[in-house]
N, C-alpha and C positions, 0 to 999 in steps of 0.2 A: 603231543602230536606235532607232526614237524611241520613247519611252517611253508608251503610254496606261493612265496608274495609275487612274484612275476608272473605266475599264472592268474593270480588275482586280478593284478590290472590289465593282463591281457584278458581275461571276461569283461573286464571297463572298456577294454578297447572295442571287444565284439558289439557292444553297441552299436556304435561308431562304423558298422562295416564294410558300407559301402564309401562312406568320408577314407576310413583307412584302406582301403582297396585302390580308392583315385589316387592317395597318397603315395602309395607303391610303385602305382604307374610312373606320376610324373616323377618320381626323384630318380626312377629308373633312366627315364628320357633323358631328365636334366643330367643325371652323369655321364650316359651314350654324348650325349653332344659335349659334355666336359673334356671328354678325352678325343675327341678329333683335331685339337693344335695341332699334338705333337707328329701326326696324320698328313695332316695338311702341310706343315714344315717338312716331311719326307717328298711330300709332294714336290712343294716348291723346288729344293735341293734336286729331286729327281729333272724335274725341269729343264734346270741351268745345266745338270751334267748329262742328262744324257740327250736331250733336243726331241729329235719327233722319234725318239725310241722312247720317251719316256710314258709312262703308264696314259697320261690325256692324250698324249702324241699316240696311241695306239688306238685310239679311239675316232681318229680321224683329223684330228688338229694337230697339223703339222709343226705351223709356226710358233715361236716358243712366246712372243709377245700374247698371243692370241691364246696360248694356255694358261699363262699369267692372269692375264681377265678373268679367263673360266674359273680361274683360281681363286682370284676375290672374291671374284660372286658369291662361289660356293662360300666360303670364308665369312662373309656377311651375314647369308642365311641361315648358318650353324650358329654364328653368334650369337643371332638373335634370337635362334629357338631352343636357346643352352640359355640366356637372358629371362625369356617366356618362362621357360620349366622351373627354372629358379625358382621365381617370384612365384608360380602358384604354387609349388608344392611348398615350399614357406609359409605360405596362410594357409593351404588345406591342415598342413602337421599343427601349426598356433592354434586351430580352429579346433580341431580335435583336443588338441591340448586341455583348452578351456572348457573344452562341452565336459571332459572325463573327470576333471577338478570342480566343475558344478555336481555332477552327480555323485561323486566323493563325500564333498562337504555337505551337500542336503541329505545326504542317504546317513552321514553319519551324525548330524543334528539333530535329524528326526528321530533316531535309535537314540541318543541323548535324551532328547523328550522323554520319551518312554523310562527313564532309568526310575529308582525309587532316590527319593532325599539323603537317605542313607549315600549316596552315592557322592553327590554333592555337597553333603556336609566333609566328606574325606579329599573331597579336590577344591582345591585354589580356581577361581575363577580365571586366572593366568596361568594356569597350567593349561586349561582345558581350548583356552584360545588359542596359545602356542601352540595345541593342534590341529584345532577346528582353521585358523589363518594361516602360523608360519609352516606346520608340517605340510597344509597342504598345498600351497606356493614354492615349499622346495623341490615341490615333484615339477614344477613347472619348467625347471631349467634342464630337467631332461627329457619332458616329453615334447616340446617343443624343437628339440634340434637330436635331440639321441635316436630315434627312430629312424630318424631323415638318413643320416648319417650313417647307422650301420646297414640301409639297404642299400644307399650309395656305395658304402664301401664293400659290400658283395657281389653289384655291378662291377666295380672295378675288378677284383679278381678274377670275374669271371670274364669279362671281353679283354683285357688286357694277358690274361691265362692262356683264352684263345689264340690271339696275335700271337704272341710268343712260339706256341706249338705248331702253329701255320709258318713260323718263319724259321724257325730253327729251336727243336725239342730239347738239346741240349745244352744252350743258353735257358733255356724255359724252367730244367731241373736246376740247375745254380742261380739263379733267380727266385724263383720261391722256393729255397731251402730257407728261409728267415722267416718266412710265414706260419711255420709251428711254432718256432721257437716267440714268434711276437703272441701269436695266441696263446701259449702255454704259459708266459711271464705276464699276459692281461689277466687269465684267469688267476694266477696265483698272488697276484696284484688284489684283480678284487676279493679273494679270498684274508688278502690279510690286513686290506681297508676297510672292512665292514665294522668290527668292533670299532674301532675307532671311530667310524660317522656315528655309530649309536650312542658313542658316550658323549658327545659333542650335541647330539639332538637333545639326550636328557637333561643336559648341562646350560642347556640353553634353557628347557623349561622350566628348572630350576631357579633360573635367572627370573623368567618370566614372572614366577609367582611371585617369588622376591619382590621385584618390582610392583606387581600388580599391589600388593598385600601393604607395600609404604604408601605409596601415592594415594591409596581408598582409605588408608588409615591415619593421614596427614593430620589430623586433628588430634589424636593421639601421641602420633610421633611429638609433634608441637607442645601439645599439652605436658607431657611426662619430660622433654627436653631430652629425646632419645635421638635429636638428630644425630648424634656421631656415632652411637648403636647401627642405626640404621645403613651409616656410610661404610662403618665397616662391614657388616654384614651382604652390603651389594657388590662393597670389594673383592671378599674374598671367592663371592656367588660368579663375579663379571672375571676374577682373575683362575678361575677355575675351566671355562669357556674359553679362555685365552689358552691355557695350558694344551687342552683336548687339542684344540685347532693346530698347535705345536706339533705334537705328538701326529698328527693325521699328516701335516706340510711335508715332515721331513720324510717318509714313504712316497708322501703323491707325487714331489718334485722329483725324486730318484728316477719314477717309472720312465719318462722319455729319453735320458740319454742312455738310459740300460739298451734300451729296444733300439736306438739308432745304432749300437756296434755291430749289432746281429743286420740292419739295412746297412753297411756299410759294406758288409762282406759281398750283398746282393748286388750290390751297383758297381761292385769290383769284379765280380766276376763276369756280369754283362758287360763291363768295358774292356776286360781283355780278350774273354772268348771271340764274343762279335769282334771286335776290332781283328782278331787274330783270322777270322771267317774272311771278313772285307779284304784283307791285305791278300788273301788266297784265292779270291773273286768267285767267293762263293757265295757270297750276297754282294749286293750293290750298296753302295756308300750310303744310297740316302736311305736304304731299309735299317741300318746300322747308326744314322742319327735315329730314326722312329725308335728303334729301341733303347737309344741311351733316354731318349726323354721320356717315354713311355714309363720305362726300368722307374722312374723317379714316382712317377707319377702311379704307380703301383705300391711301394713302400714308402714312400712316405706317407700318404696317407692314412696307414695302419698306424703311424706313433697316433691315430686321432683316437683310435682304441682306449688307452690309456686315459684321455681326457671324458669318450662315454662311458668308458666303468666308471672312472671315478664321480662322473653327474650320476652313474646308475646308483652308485654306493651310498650316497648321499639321499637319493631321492628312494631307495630301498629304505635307510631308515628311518625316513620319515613315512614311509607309506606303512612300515610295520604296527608304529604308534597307530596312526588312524584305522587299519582295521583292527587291532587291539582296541581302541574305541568305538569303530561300527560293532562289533562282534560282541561287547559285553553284555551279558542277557540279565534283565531285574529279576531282584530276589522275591520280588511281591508278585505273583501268577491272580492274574484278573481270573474272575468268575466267569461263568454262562447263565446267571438270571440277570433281568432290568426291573430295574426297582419303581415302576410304574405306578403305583397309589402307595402312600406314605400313609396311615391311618392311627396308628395307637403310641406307640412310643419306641423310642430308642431305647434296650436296654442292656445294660453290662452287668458281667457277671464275672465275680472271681478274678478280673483282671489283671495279669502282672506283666512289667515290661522293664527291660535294662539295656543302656543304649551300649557297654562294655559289658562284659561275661564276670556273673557273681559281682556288680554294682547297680543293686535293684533301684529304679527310680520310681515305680509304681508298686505297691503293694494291697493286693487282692482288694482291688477296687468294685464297689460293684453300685451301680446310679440307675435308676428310669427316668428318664428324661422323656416327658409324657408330650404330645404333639398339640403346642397351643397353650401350654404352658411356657415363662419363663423362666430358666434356671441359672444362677449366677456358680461361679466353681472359685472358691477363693482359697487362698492362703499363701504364704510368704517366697520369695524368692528362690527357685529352685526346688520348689515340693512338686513340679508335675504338672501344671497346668497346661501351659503351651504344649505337656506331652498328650498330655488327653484327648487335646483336640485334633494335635497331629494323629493318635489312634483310629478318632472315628472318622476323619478324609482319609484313613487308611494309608497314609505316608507312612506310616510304618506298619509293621505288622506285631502283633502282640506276643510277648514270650509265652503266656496259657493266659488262659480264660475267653472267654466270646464278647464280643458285640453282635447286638442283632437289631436289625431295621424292620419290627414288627416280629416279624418269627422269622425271619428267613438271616443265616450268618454273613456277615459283612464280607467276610471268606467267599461268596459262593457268587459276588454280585459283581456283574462288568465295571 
């Protein structure tokens, strides 16, 4: 079944929908007031060259001092509510962030709970926290700032897209012609850094157990004088994790100056056309600063692509791990009776069980264990005992034969 993990945590985000709806708002605000500098320096410019023809001066303010005030003022209050938007949409997105990582980790704990012993005798206690903590802390560096970011940077396209078209449609076409070409080498980007974060996430779990598995067993290591077993063994676990990370750098560091030749071309062509416009006076000088700063402030932005894929790619493989761990369903299906009066005995019948296929540990056991009696189960290291009892808490389930709790089978009871 194919996997769609970004719709997964987009249903974690739908929780969240009104938290993520405010979030949309402000960083929408917060980038609208982002880009009125370069706005307001067309301003200014307009100002000084052209006096009371200039855009304020058409508005009734002649004098060019007296537009200059108008000018700060406005300048102050965009600042400060480009400042404002900031800061809240930075804690609403942190906030989300935390609320989707609690419901992660508890949602996939408690599906833990539920698993059978079998489960957990086959995972490393360090393995299982590498996911339950680190996988779900690596999502945290992209939900935290990647969302923000790529609605930001679709405000920009789009009000900067606009300006452009409003001022001149054919600076606007050679301008975002690098715009495909940056999304088409983000997607192919994260198309071919995904393998790479997953083998770097298992390699680190890897590590994890590693680690976990000396440290709890330090009385041993000590005991046997296995310390430099052990040092090599984390060596080669920790110099394995170094290699992945190798392997994943020399791709991820490529991706921004690939994508700045293709913004190179865009800010080339918006400095000759415009420029070539201006000199023909077919725009005004200071409409032709608005778009060299503008031009910038539209592509470069986009090399930040590169940096949200790669938080995506990262925080993909780590999310893939944990709902591979919410998802995993026990092999032991509880009953629909409740074992409400306990009255005569426990009794087994014909019981066999092997914890490995054709390595019987139990053979056709069969005991009453009468209620109010004592029953002792003995015999030597490894004949079964601790399995027996694990059978009747039903940690495990028996290869054939029954248990029954009076007459009703152990099989049948919640």
């Amino acid at each position: 079944m194919k996997e769609n993990n970004l719709k997964d945590l987009f249903n974690y985000a739908l929780e969240q929908g009104t938290k993520v709806r405010r979030g949309i708002i402000y960083s929408i605000l917060n980038k609208i007031f982002d880009l009125a500098p370069p706005i307001l320096i067309g301003v200014a410019i307009d100002i000084v060259v052209e006096g009371s023809d200039s855009f304020i001066g058409n508005l009734g303010y002649a004098d060019r001092r007296q537009q200059l005030i108008i000018l700060a003022i406005l300048t102050f209050i965009i600042w400060g509510l480009e400042s404002a938007f900031d800061y809240i949409a930075a804690v609403t997105w942190r906030n989300i962030s935390q609320d989707i990582e609690h419901s992660l980790r508890t949602d996939t704990f408690n599906n833990l709970l539920g698993l059978d012993l079998a489960f957990f005798e086959n995972k490393s206690s360090g393995r299982l926290m590498a996911i339950l903590n680190d996988d779900v802390n690596q999502l945290e560096t992209f939900l935290d700032n990647g969302a923000n970011r790529l609605v930001q940077t679709a405000t920009t396209v789009l009000v900067i897209g606009g300006t452009f078209l409003y001022i001149s449609p054919l600076v606007a076409v050679f301008a975002f012609i690098p715009i495909p070409i940056i999304i088409f080498g983000s997607l192919r980007f994260t198309s071919r850094i995904a393998e790479r974060y997953t083998k770097i996430r298992n390699d680190i779990e890897n590590l994890n157990a590693n680690l976990s598995n000396s440290i709890t067993g330090i009385l041993t290591v000590k005991s046997f004088n296995r310390e430099k077993k052990e040092s090599e063994r984390i060596t080669v676990s920790s110099q394995e994790v170094k290699s992945a990370n190798y392997h994943a750098i020399r791709l991820s560091a490529a991706f921004i100056p690939i994508i700045r030749i293709a913004i190179l071309f865009g800010f080339t062509a918006t400095l000759l056309i415009g420029g070539f416009l201006a000199l023909d006076g077919e725009i005004k000088v200071a409409t032709y600063s608005v778009m060299l700063f503008i031009t910038q402030r539209l592509l470069w932005p986009l090399t930040e692509l590169g940096v949200i894929f790669d938080a995506y790619q990262k925080a993909m493989a780590s999310f893939r791990r944990i709902v591979n761990l919410k998802n995993t369903q026990p092999t032991i299906n509880s009953g629909d009776r409740k074992l409400d009066d306990f009255n005569e005995k426990i009794e087994i019948s014909d019981l066999n069980f092997e914890y490995v296929e054709n390595f019987p540990v139990l053979n056709n056991i069969s005991i009453d264990i009468k209620k109010g009696e004592t029953s002792a189960i003995v015999g030597s290291t490894g004949s079964g005992k601790s399995t027996l009892i694990k059978l009747i808490l039903r940690l495990y389930d028996s290869t054939s034969g029954e248990i029954k709790f009076d007459e009703t089978n152990i099989k049948d009871l919640e």
